[in-house]
BAVEXMAR-169976 format. One line per 2 residues: number of its first residue (from 1); their letters; for each residue x, y, z of N, C-alpha, C. Coordinates in steps of 0.2 Angstrom, whole numbers, plus 5000, padded with zeros to 4 digits. Each point is the difference from the previous one (the first is absolute). Layout:
N
NUM = a = X:Y:Z:X:Y:Z:X:Y:Z ~ ... .
//
This chain:
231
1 = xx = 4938:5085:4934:5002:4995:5004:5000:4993:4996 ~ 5004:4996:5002:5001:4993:4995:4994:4997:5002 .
3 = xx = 4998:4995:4994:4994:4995:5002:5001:4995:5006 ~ 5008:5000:5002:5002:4992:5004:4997:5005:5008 .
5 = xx = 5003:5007:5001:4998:5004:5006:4992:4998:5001 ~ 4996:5004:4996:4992:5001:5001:4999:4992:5001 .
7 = xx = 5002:4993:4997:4999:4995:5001:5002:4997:5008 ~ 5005:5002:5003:5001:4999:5006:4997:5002:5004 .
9 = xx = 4998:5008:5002:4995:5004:5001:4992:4994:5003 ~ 4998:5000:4991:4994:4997:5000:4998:4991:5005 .
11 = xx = 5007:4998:5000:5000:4993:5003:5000:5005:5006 ~ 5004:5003:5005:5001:5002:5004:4994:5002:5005 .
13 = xx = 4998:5005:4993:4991:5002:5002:4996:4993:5002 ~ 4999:4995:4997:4998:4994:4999:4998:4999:5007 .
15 = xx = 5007:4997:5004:5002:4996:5002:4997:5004:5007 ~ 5002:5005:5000:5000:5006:5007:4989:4998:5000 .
17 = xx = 4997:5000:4994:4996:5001:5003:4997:4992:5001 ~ 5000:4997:4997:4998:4994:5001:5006:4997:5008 .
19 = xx = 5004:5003:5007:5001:4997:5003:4996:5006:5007 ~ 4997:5004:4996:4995:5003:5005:4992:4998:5000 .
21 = xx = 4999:4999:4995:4995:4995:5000:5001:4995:5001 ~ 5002:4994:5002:5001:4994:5002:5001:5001:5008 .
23 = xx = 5001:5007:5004:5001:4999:5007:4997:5005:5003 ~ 4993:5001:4995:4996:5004:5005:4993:4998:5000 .
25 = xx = 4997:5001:5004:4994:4996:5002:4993:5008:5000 ~ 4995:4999:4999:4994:5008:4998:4999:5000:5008 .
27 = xx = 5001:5010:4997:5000:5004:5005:4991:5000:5004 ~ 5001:5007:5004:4992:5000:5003:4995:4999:4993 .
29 = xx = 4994:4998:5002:4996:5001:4994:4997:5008:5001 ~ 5001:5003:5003:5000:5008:5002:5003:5004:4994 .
31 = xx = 5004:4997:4998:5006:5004:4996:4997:5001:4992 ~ 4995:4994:5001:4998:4997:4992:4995:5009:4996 .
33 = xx = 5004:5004:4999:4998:5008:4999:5004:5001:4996 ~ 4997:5007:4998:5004:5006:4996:5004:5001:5006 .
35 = xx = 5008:5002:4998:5002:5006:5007:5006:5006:4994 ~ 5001:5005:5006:5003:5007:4995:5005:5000:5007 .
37 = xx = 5007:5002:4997:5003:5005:5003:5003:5005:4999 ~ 5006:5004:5005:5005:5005:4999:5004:4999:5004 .
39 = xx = 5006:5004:4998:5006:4998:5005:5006:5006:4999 ~ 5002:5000:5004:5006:5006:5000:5006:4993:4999 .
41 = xx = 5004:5002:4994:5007:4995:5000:5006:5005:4999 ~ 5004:4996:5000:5011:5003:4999:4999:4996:4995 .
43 = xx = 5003:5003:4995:5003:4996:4993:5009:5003:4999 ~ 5004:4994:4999:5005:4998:5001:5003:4997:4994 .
45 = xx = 5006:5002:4996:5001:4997:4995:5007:5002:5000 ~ 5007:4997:4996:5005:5001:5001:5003:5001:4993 .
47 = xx = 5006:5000:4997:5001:5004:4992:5005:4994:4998 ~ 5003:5001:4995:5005:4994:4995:5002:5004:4998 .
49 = xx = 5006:5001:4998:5005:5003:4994:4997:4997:4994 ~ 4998:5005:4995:4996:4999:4993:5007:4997:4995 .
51 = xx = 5005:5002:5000:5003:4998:4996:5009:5002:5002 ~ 5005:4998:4994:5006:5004:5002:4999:5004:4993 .
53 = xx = 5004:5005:4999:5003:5003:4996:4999:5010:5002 ~ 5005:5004:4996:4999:5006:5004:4992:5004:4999 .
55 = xx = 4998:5000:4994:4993:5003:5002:4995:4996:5000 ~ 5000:4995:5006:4995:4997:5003:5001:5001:5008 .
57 = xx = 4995:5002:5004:5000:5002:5006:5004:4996:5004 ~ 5004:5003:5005:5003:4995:5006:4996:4997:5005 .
59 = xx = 4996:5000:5002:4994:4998:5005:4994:5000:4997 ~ 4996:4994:5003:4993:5000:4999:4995:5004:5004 .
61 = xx = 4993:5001:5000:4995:5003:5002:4998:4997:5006 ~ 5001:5000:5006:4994:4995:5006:4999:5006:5005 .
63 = xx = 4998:4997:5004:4996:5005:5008:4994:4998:5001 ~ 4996:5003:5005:4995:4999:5005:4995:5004:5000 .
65 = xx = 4993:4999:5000:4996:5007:5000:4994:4995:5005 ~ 4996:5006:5002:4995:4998:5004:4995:4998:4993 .
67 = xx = 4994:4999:5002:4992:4998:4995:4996:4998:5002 ~ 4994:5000:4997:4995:4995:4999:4997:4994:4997 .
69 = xx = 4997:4996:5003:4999:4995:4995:4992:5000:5003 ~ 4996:4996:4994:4991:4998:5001:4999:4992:4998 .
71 = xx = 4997:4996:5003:4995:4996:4995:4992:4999:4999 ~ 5000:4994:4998:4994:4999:4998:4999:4994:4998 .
73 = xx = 4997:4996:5007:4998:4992:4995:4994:4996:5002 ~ 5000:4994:4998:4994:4996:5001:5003:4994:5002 .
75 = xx = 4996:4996:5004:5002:4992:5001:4996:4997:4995 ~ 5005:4995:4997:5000:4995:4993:4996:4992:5005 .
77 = xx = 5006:5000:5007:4996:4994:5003:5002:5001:5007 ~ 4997:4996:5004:5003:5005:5010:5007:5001:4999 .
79 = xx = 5004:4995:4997:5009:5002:5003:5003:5003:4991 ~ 4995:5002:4997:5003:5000:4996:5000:5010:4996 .
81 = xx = 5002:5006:4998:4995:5004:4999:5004:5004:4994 ~ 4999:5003:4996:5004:5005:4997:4996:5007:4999 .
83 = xx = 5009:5004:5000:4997:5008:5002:5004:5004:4995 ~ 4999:5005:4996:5004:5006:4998:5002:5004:5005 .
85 = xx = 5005:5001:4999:5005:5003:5006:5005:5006:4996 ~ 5000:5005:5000:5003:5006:4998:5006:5005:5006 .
87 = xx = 5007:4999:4999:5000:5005:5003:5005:5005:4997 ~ 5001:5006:5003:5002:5007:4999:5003:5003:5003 .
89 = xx = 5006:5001:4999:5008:5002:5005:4999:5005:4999 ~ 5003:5006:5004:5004:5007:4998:5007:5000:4997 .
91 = xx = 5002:5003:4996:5005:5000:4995:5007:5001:5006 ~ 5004:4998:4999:5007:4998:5004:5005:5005:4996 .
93 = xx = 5007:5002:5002:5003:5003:4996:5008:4997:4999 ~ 5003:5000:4994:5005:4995:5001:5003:5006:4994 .
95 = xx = 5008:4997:5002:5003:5006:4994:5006:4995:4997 ~ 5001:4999:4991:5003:4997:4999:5008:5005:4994 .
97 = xx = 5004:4998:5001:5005:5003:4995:5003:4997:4995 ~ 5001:5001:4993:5004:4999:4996:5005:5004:4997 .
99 = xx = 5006:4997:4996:5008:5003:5001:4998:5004:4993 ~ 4997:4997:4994:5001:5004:4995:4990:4999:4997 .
101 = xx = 5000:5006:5001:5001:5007:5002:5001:4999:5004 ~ 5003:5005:5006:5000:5000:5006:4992:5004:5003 .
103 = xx = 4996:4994:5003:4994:5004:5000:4998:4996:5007 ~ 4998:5003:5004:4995:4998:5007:4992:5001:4998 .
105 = xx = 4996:4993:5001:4994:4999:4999:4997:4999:5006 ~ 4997:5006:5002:4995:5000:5005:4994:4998:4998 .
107 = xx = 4995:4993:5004:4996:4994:4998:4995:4999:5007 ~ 4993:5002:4996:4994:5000:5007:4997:4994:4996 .
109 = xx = 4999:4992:5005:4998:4995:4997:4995:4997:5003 ~ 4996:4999:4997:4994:4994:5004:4999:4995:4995 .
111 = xx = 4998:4994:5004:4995:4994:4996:4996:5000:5001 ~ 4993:5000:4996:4995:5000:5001:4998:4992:5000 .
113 = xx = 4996:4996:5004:4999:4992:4999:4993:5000:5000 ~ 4997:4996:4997:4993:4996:4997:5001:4993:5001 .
115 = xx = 4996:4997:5003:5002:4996:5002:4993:4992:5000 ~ 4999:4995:4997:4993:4996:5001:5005:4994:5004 .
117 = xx = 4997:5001:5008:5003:4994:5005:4996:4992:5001 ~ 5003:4997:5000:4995:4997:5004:5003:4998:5007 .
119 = xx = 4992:5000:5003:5005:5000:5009:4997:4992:5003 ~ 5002:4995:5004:5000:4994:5002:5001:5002:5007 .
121 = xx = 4994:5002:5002:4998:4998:5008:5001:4995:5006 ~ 5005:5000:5002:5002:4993:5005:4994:5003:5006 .
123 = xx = 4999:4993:5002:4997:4998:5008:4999:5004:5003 ~ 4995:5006:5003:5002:5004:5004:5001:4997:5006 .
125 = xx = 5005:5004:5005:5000:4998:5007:4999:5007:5002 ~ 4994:4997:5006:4998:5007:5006:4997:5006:4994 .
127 = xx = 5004:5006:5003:4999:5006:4991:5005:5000:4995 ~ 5004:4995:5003:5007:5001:4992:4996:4997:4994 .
129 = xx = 5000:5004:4996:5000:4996:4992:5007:5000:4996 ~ 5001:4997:4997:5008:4999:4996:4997:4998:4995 .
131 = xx = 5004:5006:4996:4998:4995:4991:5005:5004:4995 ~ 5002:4995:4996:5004:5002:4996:4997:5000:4991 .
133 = xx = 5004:5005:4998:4999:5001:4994:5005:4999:4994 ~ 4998:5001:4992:5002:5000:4997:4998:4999:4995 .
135 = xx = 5003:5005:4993:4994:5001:4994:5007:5006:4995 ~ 4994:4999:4993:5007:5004:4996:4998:5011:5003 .
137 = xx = 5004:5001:4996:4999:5009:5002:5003:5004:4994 ~ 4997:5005:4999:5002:5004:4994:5004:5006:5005 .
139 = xx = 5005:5002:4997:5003:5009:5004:5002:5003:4995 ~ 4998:5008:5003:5001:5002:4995:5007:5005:5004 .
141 = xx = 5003:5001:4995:5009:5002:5003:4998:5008:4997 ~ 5003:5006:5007:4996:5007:5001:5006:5003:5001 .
143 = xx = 5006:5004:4995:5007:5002:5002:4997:5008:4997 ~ 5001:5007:5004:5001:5004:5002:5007:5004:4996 .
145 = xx = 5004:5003:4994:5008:4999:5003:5000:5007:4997 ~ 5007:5001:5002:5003:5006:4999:5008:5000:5002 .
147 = xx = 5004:5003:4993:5007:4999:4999:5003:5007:5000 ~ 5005:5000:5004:5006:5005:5001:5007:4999:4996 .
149 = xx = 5004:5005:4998:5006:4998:4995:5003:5001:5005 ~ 5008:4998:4999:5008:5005:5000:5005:4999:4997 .
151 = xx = 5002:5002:4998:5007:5000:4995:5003:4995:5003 ~ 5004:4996:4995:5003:4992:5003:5006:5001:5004 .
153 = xx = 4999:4995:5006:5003:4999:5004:4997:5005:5008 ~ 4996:5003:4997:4998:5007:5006:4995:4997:5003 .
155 = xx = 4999:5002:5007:4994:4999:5004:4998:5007:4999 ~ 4997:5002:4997:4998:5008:5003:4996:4999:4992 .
157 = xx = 4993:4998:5005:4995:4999:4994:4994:5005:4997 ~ 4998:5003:4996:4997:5005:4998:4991:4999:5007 .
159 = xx = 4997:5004:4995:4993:4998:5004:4998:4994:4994 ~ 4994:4999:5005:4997:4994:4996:4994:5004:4994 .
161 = xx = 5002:4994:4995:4993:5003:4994:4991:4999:5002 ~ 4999:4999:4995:4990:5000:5002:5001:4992:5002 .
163 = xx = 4993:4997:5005:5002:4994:5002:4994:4999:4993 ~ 5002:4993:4999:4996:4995:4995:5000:4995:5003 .
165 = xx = 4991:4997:4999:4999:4992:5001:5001:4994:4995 ~ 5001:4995:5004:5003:4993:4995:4994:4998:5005 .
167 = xx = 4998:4996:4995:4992:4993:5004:5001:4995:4996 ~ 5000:4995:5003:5002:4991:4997:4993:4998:5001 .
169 = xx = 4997:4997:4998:4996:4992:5001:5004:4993:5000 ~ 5000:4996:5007:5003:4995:4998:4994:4996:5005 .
171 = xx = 5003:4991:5003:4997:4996:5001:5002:4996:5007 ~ 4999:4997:5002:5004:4997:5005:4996:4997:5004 .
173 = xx = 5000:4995:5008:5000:4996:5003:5000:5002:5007 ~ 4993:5000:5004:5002:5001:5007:4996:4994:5003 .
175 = xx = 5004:5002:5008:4999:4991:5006:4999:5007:5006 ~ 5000:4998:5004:4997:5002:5006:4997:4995:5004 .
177 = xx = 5000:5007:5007:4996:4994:5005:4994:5008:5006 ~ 4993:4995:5001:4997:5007:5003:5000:4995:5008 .
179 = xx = 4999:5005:5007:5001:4997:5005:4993:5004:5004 ~ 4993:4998:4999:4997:5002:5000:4995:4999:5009 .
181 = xx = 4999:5006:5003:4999:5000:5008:4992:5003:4998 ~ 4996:4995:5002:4991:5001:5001:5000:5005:5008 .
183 = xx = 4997:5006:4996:4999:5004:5006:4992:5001:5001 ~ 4997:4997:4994:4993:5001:5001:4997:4995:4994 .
185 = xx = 4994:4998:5002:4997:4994:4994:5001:5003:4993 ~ 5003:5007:4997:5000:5002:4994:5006:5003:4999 .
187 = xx = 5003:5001:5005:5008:5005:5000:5007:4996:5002 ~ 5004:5000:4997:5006:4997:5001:5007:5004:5000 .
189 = xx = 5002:5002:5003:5008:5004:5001:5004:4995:4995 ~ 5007:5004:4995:5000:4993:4995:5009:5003:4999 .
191 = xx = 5004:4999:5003:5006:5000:4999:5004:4995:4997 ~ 5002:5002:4992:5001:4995:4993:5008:5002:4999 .
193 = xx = 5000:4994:4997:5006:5004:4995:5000:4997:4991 ~ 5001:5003:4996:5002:5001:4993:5006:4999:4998 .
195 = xx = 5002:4994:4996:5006:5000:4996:4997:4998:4992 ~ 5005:5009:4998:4996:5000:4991:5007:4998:4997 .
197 = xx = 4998:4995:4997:5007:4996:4993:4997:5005:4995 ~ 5005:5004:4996:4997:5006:4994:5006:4996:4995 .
199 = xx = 4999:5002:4993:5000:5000:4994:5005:5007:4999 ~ 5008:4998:5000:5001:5007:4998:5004:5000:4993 .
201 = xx = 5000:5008:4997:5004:5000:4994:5007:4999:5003 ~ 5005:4999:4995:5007:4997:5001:5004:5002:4996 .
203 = xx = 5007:5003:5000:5003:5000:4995:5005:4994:4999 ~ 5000:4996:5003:5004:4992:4999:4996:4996:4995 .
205 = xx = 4993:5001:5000:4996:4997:4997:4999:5005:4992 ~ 5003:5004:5001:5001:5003:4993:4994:5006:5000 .
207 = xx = 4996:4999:5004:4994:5005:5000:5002:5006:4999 ~ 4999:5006:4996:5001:5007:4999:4995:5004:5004 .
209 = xx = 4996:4999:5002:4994:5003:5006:5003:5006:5004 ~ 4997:5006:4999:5005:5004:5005:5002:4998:5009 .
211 = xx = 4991:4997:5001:5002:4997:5006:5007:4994:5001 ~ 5000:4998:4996:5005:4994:5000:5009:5004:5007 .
213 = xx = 5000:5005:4998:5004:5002:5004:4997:5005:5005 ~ 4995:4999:5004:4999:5001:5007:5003:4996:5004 .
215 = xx = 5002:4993:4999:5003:4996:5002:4993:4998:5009 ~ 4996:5000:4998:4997:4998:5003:4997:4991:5003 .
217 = xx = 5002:4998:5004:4999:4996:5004:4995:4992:4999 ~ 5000:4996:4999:4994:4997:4997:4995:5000:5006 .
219 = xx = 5002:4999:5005:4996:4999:5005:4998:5008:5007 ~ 4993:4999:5001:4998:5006:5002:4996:4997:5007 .
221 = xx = 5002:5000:5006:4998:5001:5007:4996:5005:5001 ~ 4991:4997:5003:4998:5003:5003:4995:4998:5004 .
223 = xx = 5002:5001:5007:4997:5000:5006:4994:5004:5002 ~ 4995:5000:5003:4996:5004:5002:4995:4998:5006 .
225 = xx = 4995:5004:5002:4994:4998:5005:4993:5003:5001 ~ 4996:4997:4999:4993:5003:4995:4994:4997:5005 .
227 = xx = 4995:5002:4998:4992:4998:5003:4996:4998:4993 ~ 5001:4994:5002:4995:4994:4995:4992:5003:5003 .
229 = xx = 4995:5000:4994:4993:4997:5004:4996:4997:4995 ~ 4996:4995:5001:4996:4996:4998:4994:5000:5000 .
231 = x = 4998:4998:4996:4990:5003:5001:4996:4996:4993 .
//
């Protein structure tokens, strides 16, 4: 990605976090702990056309899978706290074709996400707590595949070969927000959502990556609903 993108990015980051601090005031002094959670989420992500030409796939990679996610944080100051947040999709199936070879690519994908948040605690009112997030993330990009021929112009495609994995490291940028219901002085019901900005390879950008033609999505939606505790 160009220097002038990550540069936007980082004001972007800037700005978002410095107009969340500026309009929130410290949470319960209750809060001032360690706390852990889990959560059951939907991870959501949609596909891009990786390229034109004939032996490059006609569709991109995207789909839906269920998962998990965990954290783990501390408070820095009452409205202020950061946590390591991990989460863990089950693999989604997407099938992509190209003309020469004529080959159909059956693709089991997941992003694994790592993530160092920091979360900004608004005001509670009554049991709500609201706090929003945002911090860099490492993913690791998790493709499954397996290719079937047919002789050009034919849809009548052989079986498919041994599957092979492709694994990426890349880097990226997530924002969120948690909606946090006090059900007990330690325990929280905590329905969130995650939007991960990810770093992908590209064939526009000249990248030869095999991933570069998954054609996958930069951005990755994940919702979820967890049991926060603090202690």
């Amino acid at each position: 990605m160009q220097n002038c993108d990550w540069a936007r990015i980082d004001i972007l980051g800037f700005i978002l976090l410095s107009a969340m601090v500026t309009g929130v005031h410290s949470a319960d002094a209750q809060d001032n702990r360690l706390y852990a959670g889990v959560s059951g989420m939907l991870s959501t992500q949609g596909s891009v056309v990786p390229g034109e030409g004939s032996s490059i796939p006609t569709s991109g990679v995207g789909g839906t899978a269920m998962g998990i996610s965990g954290e783990f944080g501390t408070f820095l100051k009452p409205a202020l706290s950061l946590a390591f947040e991990a989460s863990v999709p089950a693999r989604f199936e997407s099938v992509q074709r190209s003309g020469i070879p004529n080959s159909q690519i059956d693709e089991r994908h997941r992003d694994l996400v790592f993530s160092g948040l920091f979360h900004i605690h608004i005001t509670p009112a009554g049991p709500i707590r609201l706090g929003l997030v945002a911090g860099p993330t490492v993913i690791r990009e998790d493709t499954l595949q397996r290719v079937a021929y047919a002789p050009f112009g034919s849809v009548n495609f052989g079986p498919y070969g041994p599957e092979t994995s492709l694994t990426r490291w890349t880097v990226g940028l997530t924002v969120g927000a948690d909606i946090g219901v006090q059900v007990s002085p330690n325990v929280q019901i905590v329905p969130q959502i995650r939007l991960h900005w990810v770093e992908r390879a590209s064939l526009e950008s000249g990248n030869d990556n095999a991933s570069a033609f998954l054609g996958l999505t930069s951005w990755v939606i994940r919702p979820a609903v967890g049991v926060r505790v603090s202690f």
